[in-house]
N, C-alpha and C positions, 0 to 999 in steps of 0.2 A: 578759455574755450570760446571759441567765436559760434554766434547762431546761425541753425542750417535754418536753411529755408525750406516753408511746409507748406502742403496745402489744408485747404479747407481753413484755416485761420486754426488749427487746431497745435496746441502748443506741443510742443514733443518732450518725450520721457527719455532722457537722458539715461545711461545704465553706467557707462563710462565712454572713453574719449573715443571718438569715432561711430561709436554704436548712440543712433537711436530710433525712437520708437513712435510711432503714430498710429493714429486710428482711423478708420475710412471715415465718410460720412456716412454714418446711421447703421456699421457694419461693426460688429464683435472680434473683426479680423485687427490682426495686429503686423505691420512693416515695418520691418527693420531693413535700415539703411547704413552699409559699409561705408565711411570715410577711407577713400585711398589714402590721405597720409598715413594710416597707421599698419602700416605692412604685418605688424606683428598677427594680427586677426588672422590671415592666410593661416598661416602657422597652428594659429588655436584652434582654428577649426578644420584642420589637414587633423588635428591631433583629435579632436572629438569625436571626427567621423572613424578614426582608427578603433576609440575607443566603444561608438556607438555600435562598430561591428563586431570588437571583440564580445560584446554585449551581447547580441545577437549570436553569436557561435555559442555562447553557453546558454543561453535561452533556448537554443536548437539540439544542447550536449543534454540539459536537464530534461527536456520534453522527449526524448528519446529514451533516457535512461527511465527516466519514466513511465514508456509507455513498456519496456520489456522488465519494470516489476510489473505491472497491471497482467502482463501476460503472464508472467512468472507464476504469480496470486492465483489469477484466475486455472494455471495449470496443478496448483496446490489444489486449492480448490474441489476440483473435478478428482483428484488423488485421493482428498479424504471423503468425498462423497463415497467414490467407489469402495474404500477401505470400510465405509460406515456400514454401508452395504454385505460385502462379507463378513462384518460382525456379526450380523443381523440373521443373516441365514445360517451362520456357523451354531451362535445360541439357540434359533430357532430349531434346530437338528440336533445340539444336544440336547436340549428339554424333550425332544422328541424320543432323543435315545433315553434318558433318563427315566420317563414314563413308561418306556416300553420292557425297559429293564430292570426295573422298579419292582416289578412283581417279582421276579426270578432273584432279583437282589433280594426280597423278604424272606421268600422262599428257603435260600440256600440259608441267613441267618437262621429262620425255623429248625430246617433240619439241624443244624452244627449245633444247636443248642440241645436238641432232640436226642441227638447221638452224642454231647456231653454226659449229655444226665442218665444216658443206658450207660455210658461207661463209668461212671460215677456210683450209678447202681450197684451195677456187676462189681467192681469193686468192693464197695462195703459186703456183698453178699461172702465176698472170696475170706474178706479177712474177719469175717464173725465166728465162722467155724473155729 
C-alpha cells in the first residue's frame, strides 16, 4: 500500500485498498477518499445504492402497511364503541321491560297458583262424596 497524501498532518484511517479516511481540522466530519486504481468500488457502491433503495422501497411498503392497520384499528375501534353502545341501550330497555313487567309477571304466577288450588279443591270436594 503506498501513502496518500493528507492534509492537516492528520494521519489517515485506512478501511482497505483505495478507501480512506480523514478528519477535518477541529470537525467531527469524516472524508472519504476514492483511489481511481481500484475500479471495483464503482461496482460496490452502484450495488449499495441499489440496495440502499431497495431499503427504502420497504421502509415506504412497511409505513404504509402500517398506516392502513392504524386506520383498520382505529375503524374497529369506532365499531365496538358503537356495538358497546347498543349493548347498553338494548340492556338498558330490557331492565326497563323487566320492571315494568315484573308486576304482571307476579301477578299472572298469583293467579295460576290461585286457580291451582280452586281446582285442587274442587277436586278433593268431587271425590269425598
Amino acid at each position: 500500500m503506498a501513502s496518500n497524501p493528507h492534509r492537516g498532518g492528520a494521519a489517515p484511517y485506512r478501511s482497505r485498498d483505495g478507501l480512506s479516511t480523514r478528519s477535518g481540522a477541529g470537525s467531527e466530519e469524516i472524508q472519504l477518499r476514492i483511489d481511481p486504481m481500484h475500479s471495483d468500488l464503482d461496482d460496490e457502491i452502484t450495488g449499495l445504492h441499489g440496495q440502499v433503495r431497495q431499503l427504502k422501497n420497504i421502509a415506504q411498503e412497511i409505513g404504509s402497511e402500517a398506516k392502513f392497520q392504524r386506520d383498520f384499528l382505529d375503524e374497529l375501534q369506532m365499531t365496538l364503541i358503537r356495538a358497546q353502545a347498543g349493548v347498553k341501550n338494548n340492556i338498558r330497555k330490557l331492565n326497563l321491560s323487566i320492571m315494568q313487567s315484573g308486576n304482571n309477571h307476579i301477578m299472572h304466577v298469583v293467579l295460576f297458583a290461585l286457580f291451582c288450588f280452586f281446582i285442587l279443591y274442587m277436586w278433593s270436594k268431587m271425590f269425598k262424596r
